[in-house]
C-alpha positions in Angstrom: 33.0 -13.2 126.0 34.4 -10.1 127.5 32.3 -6.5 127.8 33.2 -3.1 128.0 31.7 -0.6 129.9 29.4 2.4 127.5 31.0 6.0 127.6 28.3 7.9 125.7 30.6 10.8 124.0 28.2 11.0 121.3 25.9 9.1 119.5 23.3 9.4 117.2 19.0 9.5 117.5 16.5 9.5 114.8 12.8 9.4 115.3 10.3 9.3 112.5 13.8 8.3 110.5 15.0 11.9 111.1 18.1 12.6 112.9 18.1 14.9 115.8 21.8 14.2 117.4 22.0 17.9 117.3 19.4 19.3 119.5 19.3 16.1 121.8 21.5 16.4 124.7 20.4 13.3 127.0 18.3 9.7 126.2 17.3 7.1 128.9 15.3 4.1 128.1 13.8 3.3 132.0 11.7 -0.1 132.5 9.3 0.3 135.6 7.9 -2.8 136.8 5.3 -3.1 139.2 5.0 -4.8 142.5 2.7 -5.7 144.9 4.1 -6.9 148.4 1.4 -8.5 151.1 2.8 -9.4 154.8 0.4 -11.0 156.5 0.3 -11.4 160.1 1.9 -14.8 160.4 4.9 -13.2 158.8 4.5 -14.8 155.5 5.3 -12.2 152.3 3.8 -12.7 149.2 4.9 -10.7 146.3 3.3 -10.4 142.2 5.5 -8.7 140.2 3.4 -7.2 136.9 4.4 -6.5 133.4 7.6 -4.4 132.8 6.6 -1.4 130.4 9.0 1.1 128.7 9.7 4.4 128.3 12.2 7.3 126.5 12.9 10.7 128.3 15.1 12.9 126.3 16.2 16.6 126.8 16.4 18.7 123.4 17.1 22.0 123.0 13.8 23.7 122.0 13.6 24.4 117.3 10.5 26.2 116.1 12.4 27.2 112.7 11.5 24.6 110.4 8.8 22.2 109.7 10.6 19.2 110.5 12.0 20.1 113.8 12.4 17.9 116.6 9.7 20.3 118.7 7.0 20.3 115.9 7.2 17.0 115.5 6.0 16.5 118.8 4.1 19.1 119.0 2.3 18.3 115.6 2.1 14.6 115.9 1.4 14.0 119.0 -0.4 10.3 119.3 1.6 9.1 116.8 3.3 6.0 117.2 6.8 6.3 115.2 10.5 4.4 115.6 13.2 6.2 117.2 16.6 4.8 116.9 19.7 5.6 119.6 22.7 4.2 118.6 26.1 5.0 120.7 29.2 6.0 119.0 32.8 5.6 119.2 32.3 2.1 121.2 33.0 -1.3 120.3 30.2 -2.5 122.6 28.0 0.3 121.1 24.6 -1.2 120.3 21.9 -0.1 118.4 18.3 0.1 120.4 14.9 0.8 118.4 11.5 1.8 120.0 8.4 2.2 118.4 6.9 5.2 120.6 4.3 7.5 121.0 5.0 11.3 120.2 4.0 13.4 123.2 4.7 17.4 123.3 7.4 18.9 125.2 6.9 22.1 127.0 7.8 25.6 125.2 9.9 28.4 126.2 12.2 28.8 129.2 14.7 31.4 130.6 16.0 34.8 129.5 20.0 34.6 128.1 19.6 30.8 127.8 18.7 28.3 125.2 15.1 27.0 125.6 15.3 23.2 126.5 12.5 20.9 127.2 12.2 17.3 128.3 9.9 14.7 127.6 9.4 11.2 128.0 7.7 8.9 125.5 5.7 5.7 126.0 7.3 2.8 123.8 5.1 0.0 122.3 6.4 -3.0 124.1 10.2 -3.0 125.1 12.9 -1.9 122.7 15.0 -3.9 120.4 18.8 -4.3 121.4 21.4 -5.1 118.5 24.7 -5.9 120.0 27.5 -4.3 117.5 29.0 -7.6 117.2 25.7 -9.3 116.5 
């Protein structure tokens, strides 16, 4: 079955089931895996690779304004564990990823004659959940 490559020109992101598209203006989902290399002196290399666990970093352009915004939310309910869904637009091999992760505050305030951005990365409860578009 043939693949296209993703062009993210816009998509949409909800967390807590409210949409943010908006103020978000970047999401990676990054896996780190840990390994463990040994050489011994013979020249033999072992290697144990651990469990993968997951992550969401996304930069958002800073909303005090309301009770619902994106930076309240974190701020607010931080510890929470909540599902954020990212789905690309405007794809035919656009997927739909879901997350359960763990609201974390994002840092407040910034430059003069700018907008205030933050960034923050969220742990995510086991690994996401992909959904092909043609699933």
């Amino acid at each position: 079955m043939p693949s296209n490559p993703l062009f993210l020109k816009s998509a949409s992101i909800s967390v807590s089931g409210v949409e943010y598209a908006d103020l978000i203006t970047n999401v990676v989902f990054t896996p780190t895996t840990p390994t463990l290399t040994h050489k011994g002196i013979s020249g033999k290399v072992a290697t144990s690779v651990g469990a993968t666990e997951w992550s969401v970093t996304f930069d958002y352009a800073q909303s005090f304004d309301t009770a619902g915004s994106l930076a309240l939310r974190l701020f607010n309910d931080e510890g929470k564990k909540v599902p954020a869904i990212f789905k690309p637009e405007g794809a035919a091999s656009a997927a739909t990823i879901t997350a359960t992760v763990t609201l974390l505050p994002g840092t407040m305030g910034g430059a003069v004659d700018a907008a205030a951005t933050s960034s923050v990365t969220l742990p995510i409860d086991g690994k996401p959940t992909i959904v092909p578009a043609s699933a």
